[in-house]
VOMIZA-774190 format. One line per field, with one value per residue (C-alpha): residue number from 1; x, y, z. Coordinates in Angstrom, 1 decimal. Layout:
// residues N
nr <- NUM, ...
px <- X, ...
py <- Y, ...
pz <- Z, ...
***
This chain:
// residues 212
nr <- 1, 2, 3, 4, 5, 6, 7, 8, 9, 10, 11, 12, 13, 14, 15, 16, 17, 18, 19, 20, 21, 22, 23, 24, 25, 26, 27, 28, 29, 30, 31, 32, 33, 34, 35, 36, 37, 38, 39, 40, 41, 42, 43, 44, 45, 46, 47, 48, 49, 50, 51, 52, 53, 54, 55, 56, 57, 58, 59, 60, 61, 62, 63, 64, 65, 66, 67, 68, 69, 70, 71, 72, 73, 74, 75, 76, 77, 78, 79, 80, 81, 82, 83, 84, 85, 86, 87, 88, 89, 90, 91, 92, 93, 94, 95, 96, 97, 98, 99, 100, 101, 102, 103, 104, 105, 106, 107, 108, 109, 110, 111, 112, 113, 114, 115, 116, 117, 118, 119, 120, 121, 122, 123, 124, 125, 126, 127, 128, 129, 130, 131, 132, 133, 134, 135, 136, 137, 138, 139, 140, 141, 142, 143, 144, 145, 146, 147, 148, 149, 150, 151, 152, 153, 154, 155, 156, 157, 158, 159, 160, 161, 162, 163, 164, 165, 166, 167, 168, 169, 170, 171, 172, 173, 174, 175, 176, 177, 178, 179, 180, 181, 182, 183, 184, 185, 186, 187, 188, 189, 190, 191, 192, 193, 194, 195, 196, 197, 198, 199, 200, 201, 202, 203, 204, 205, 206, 207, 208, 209, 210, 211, 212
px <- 0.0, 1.1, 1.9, -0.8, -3.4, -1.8, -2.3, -5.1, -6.9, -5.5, -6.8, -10.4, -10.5, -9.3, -11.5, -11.6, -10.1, -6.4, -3.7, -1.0, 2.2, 3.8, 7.1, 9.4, 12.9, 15.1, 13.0, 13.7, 12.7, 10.7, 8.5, 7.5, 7.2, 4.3, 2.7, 3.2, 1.5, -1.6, -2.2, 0.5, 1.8, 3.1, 6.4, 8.3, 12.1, 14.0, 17.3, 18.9, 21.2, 18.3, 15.9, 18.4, 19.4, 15.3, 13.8, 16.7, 15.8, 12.2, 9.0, 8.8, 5.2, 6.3, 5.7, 8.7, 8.5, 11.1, 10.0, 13.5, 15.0, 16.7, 20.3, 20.9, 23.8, 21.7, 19.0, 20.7, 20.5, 16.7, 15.8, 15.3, 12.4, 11.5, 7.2, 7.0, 9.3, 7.5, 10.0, 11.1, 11.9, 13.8, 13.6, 17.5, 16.3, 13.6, 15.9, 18.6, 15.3, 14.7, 17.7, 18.3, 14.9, 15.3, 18.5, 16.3, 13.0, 10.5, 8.9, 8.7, 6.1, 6.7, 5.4, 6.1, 7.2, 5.9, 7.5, 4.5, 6.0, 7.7, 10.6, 13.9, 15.3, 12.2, 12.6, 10.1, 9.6, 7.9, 4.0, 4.8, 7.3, 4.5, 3.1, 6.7, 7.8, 5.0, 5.6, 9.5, 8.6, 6.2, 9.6, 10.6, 9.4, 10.7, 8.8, 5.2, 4.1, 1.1, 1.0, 2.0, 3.5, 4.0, 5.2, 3.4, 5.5, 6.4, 4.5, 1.9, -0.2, -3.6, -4.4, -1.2, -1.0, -4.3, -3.6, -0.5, -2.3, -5.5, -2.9, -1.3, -5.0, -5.6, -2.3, -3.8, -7.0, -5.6, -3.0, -5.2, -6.2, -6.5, -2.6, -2.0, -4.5, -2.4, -2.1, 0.6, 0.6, 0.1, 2.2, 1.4, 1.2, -1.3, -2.6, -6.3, -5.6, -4.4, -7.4, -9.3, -7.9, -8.0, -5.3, -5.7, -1.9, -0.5, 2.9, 2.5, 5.9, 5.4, 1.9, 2.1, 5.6, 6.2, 9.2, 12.5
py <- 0.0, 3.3, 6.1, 9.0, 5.9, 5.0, 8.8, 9.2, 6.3, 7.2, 11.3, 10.0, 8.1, 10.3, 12.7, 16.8, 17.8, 15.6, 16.9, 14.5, 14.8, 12.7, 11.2, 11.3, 10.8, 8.5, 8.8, 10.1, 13.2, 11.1, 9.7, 12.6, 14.8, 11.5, 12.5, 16.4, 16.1, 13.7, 17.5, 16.4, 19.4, 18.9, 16.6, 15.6, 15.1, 13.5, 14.5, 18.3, 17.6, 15.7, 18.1, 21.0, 19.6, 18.3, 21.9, 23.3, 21.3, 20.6, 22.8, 26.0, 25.7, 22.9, 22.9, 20.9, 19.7, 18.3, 15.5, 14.2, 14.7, 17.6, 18.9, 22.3, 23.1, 22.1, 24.5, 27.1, 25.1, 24.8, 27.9, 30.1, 27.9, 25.2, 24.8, 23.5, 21.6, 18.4, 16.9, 20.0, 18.1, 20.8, 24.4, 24.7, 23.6, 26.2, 29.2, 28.1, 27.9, 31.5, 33.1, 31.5, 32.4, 36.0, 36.5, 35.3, 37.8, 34.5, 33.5, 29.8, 27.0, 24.4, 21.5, 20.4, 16.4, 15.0, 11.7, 8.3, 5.5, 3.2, 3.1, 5.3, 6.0, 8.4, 11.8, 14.6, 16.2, 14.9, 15.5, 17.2, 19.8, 20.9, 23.6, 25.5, 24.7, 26.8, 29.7, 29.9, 29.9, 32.9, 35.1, 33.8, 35.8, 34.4, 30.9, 29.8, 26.7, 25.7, 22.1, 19.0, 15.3, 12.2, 8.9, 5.4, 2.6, 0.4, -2.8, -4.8, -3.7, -1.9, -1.3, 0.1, 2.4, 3.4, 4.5, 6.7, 8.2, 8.8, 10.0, 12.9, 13.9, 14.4, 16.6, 18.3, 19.5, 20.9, 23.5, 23.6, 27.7, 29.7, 29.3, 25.5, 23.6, 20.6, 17.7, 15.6, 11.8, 8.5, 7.2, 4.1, 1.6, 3.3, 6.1, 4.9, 4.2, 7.6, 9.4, 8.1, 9.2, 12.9, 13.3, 16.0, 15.4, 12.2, 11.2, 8.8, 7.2, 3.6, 3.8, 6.1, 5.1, 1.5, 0.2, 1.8
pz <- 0.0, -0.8, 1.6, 0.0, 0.5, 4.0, 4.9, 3.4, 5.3, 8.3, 8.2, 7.5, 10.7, 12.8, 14.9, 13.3, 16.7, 16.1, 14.7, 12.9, 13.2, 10.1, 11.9, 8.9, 10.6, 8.6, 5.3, 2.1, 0.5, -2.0, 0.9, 2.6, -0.4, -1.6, 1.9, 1.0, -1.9, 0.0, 1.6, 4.7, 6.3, 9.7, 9.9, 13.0, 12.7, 15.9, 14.7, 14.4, 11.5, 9.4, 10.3, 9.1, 5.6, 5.0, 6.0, 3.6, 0.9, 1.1, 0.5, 2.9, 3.7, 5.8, 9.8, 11.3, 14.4, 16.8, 18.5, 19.8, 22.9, 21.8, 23.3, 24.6, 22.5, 19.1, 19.6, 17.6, 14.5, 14.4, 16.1, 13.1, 11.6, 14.2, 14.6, 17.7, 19.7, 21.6, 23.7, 26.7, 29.8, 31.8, 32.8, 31.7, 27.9, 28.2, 29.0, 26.2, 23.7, 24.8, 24.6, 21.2, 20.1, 21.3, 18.7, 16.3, 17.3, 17.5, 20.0, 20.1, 20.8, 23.1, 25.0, 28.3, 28.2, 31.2, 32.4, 32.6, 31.6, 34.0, 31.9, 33.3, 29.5, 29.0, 29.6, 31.1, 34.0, 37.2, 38.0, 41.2, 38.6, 36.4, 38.6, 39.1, 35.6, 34.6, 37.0, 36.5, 32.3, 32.5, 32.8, 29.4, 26.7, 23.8, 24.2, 24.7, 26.4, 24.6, 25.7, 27.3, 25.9, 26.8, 25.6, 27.6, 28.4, 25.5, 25.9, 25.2, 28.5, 27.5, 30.7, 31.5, 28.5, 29.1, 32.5, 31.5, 29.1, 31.2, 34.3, 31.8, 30.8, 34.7, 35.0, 31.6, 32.6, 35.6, 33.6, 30.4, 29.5, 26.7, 25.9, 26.8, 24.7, 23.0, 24.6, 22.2, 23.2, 20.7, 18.4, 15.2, 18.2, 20.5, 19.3, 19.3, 23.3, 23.3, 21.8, 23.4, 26.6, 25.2, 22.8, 20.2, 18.6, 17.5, 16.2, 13.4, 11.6, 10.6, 9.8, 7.4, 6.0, 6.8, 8.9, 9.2
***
């Protein structure tokens, strides 16, 4: 099956109130260009130097995404045309976004990764962090926090996944105003869990593009 029918199959079952995120790291300018021209628009790269040399050489209308856990020190390379970066797990990455999006005169969109899956290699910040994380950011005037994320434990628990999920849209509905309204959680392998538990932003990769 091909990816504009993959895409296309996937947009029409998903609710008006998702946004997809096309997770296009490690594929070729060929594939995501097919999903560009299915009417794709927002594509999430894990990778700085990919994401560079693919926003360079692909169409400008694109909104790129970083959905990696991204390193202070590689902000500056993204900084100047970056959508929305997913994946902020401390207050440290959030004043190197704004000083580097301040040289740039842009104010930049992020989300807040909060930590619910059992595993220790995720990344995000605690619960019990939210509240203060919010306070100390509203000092920082060259980024907006416009959401939260969060990435379940990978396994073949429902119940589990469905908890995590249901825990972040808890923690959600307590910060959620006019400003923080996306909450960014489901990938290929749960997203349908994820939804369902309140998601309106999924990161799809091999369902739209196959394997890596």
């Amino acid at each position: 099956m091909s990816i504009s029918v993959k895409l296309e199959r996937l947009i029409k079952n998903l609710p008006k109130h998702v946004t997809l995120v096309a997770v296009s790291k490690t594929k070729s300018h060929t594939d995501i260009l097919e999903a560009y021209n299915t009417g794709q628009r927002i594509f999430g790269e894990n990778k700085v130097q990919e994401l560079v040399e693919k926003a360079e050489s692909l169409p400008k209308d694109i909104n790129w995404h970083m959905i990696g856990h991204l390193q202070s020190n590689k902000i500056k390379y993204i900084v100047s045309f970056v959508s929305l970066i997913h994946g902020v797990d401390s207050i440290k990455l959030l004043k190197e976004i704004n000083k580097r999006a301040k040289q740039k005169n842009r104010i930049i969109e992020c989300l807040l990764q909060i930590h619910i899956a059992t595993e220790r290699s995720k990344f995000g910040f605690g619960f019990d962090e939210i509240e203060q994380a919010l306070i100390d950011t509203k000092a920082l005037k060259n980024i907006r926090i416009v959401g939260l994320m969060g990435m379940a434990t990978f396994t073949n628990n429902i119940q589990q996944i469905e908890n995590e999920f249901h825990s972040l849209k808890l923690l959600f509905n307590q910060v959620k105003n006019n400003k923080i309204s996306i909450l960014s959680m489901g990938m290929s392998g749960d997203y349908k869990i994820a939804i369902d538990n309140g998601s309106n932003m999924i990161r799809i990769g091999s369902s739209i593009f196959g394997e890596r």
